[in-house]
C-alpha positions in Angstrom: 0.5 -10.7 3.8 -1.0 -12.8 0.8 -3.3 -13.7 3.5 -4.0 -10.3 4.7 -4.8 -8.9 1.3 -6.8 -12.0 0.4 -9.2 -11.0 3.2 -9.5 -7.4 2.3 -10.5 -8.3 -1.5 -13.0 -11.0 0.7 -14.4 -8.8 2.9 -12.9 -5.3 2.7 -11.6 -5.2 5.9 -7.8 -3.8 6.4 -7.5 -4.5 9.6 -5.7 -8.5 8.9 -3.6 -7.3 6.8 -2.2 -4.7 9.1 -2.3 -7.5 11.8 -0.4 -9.9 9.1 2.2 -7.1 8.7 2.9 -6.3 12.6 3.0 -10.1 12.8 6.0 -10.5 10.8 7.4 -7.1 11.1 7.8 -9.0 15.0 9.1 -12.3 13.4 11.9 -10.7 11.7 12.8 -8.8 14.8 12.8 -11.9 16.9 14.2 -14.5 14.7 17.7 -12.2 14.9 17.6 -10.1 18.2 21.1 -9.9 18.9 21.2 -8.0 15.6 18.5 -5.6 16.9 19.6 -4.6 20.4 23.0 -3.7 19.2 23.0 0.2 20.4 23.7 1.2 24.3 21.9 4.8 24.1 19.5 3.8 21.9 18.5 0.3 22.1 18.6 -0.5 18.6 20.1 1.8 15.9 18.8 5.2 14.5 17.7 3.4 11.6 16.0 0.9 12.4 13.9 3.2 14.7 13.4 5.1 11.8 11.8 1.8 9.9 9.8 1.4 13.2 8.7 4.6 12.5 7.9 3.8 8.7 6.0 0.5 9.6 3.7 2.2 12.4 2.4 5.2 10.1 1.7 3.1 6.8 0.1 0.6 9.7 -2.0 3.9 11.2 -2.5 5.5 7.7 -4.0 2.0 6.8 -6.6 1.8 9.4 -7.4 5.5 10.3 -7.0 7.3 7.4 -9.1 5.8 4.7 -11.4 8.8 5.1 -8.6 11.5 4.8 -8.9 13.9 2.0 -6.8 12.2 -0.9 -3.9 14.8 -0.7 -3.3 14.4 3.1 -3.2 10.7 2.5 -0.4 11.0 -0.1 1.5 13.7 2.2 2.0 11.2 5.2 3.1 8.7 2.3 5.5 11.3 0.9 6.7 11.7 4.5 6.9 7.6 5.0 8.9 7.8 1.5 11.4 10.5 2.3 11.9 8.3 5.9 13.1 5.1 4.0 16.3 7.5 2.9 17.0 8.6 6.3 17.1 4.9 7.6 19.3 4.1 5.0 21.8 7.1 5.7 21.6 6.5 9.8 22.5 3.0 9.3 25.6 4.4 6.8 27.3 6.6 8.8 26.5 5.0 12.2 28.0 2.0 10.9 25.3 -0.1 11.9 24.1 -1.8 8.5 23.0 -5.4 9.3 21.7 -8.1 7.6 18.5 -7.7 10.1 18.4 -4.0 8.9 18.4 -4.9 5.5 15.2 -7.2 6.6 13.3 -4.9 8.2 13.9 -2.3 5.1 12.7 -4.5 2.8 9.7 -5.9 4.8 8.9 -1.8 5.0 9.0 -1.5 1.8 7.3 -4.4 0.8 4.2 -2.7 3.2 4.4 0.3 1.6 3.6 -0.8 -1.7 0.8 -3.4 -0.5 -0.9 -1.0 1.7 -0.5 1.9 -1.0 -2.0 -0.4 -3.2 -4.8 -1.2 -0.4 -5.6 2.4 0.1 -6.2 3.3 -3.4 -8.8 0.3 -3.7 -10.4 1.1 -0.4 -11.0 4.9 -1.2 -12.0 3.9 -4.8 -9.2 5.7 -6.4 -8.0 2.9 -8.2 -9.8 -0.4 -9.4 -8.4 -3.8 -7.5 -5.9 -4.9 -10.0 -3.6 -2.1 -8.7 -3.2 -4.8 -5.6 -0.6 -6.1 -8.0 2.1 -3.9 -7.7 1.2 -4.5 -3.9 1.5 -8.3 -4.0 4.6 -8.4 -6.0 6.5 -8.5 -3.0 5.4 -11.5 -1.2 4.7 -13.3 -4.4 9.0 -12.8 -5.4 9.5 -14.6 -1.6 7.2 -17.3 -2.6 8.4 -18.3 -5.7 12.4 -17.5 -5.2 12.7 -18.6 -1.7 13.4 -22.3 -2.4 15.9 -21.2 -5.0 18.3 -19.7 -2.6 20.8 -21.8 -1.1 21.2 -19.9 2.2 18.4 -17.8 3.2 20.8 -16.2 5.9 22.4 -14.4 3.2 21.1 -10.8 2.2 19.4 -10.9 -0.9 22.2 -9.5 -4.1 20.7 -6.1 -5.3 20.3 -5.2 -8.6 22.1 -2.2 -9.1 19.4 -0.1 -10.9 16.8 -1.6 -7.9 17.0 1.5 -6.2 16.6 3.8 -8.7 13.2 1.4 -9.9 12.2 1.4 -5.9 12.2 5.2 -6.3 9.9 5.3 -9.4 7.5 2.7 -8.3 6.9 4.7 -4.7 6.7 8.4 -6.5 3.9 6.2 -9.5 2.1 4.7 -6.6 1.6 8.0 -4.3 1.2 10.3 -7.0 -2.4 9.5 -7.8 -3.6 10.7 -4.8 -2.2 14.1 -5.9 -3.7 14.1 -9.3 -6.9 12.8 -11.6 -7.4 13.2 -15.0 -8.6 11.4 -17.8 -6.3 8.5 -18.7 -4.9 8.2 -15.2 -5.0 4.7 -15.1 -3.2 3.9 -18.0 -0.1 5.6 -16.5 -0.7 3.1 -13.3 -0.7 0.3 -15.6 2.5 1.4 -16.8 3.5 1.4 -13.0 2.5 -2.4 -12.9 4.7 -3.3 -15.6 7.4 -1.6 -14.1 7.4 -2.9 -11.1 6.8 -6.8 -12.5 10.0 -5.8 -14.8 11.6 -4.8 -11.5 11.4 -7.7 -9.6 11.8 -10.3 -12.6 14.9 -8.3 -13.0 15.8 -9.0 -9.2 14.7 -12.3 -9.1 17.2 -13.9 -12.0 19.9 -12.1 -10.5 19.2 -14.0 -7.1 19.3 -16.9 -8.7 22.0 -16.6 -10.8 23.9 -15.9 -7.8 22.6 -18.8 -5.9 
């Protein structure tokens, strides 16, 4: 994805980074497919249809709707939003909650804010340094990765994550609902929420490693 969004700021294309993201969307899904076809009726479980779901409209949003008036972009994120709690309460009462799951939620959500991020550049609603909240993601993997002893293990979550995850997605849609004059100031505060977020995250990973 580092990739991907390296070629967008290159060349303005969106395309590789939606290719980067199918590519390891698949990866995960491969790497543990007994944890994926685990359902008889359904194949794999509600929820992670549901984050199927979440993947391919960010992935079509991306690449189609660039030209969409700002407000129907933000309604199909609001929708791809309100999807990451139904995935989560599927996989609750279904009993299916797996570490792949917990994977492909992440991954998800790790798209949502880079390609978020992508479309306010690309339809000049934001300047480029928004792409950090975006990147913030794939830079935590980077640098904590080699931290953690067993990368099998589900990463620990902060306990107030949620509740930041929450605030970050409402900062980072809501500017396609609204402009006014100081607008961007509030997004910066967004930025150094979400770098508090995932400092946050990453020394209790490692604390716990």
């Amino acid at each position: 994805m580092l990739i991907g969004a390296t070629l967008f700021g290159w060349c303005d294309r969106l395309w590789p980074a939606v290719l980067c993201g199918m590519i390891s969307f698949l990866f995960i899904i491969f790497r543990l497919p007994d944890q994926f076809w685990i359902d008889e009726r359904w194949g794999t479980s509600r929820a992670n249809w549901v984050t199927l779901l979440r993947h391919d409209g960010l992935a079509l949003l991306l690449v189609f709707g660039s030209s969409w008036h700002p407000w129907l972009q933000g309604g199909v994120l609001t929708l791809m939003a309100l999807l990451d709690i139904l995935d989560g309460y599927w996989a609750r009462i279904d009993g299916k909650s797996s570490l792949l799951g917990s994977y492909l939620d992440k991954e998800t959500d790790g798209l949502f804010m880079l390609y978020t991020s992508m479309l306010l550049v690309n339809t000049q609603i934001l300047p480029g340094w928004i792409l950090t909240v975006g990147l913030l993601r794939y830079l935590y993997v980077l640098l904590a990765l080699p931290w953690i002893n067993d990368s099998r293990k589900a990463e620990r979550r902060d306990p107030v994550g949620r509740t930041l995850a929450v605030v970050l997605m409402i900062g980072m849609i809501s500017p396609f609902y609204m402009n006014f004059n100081g607008w961007k100031w509030v997004m910066v505060l967004v930025v150094l929420l979400a770098v508090f977020s995932f400092a946050r995250s990453m020394a209790l990973n490692l604390r716990s490693s």
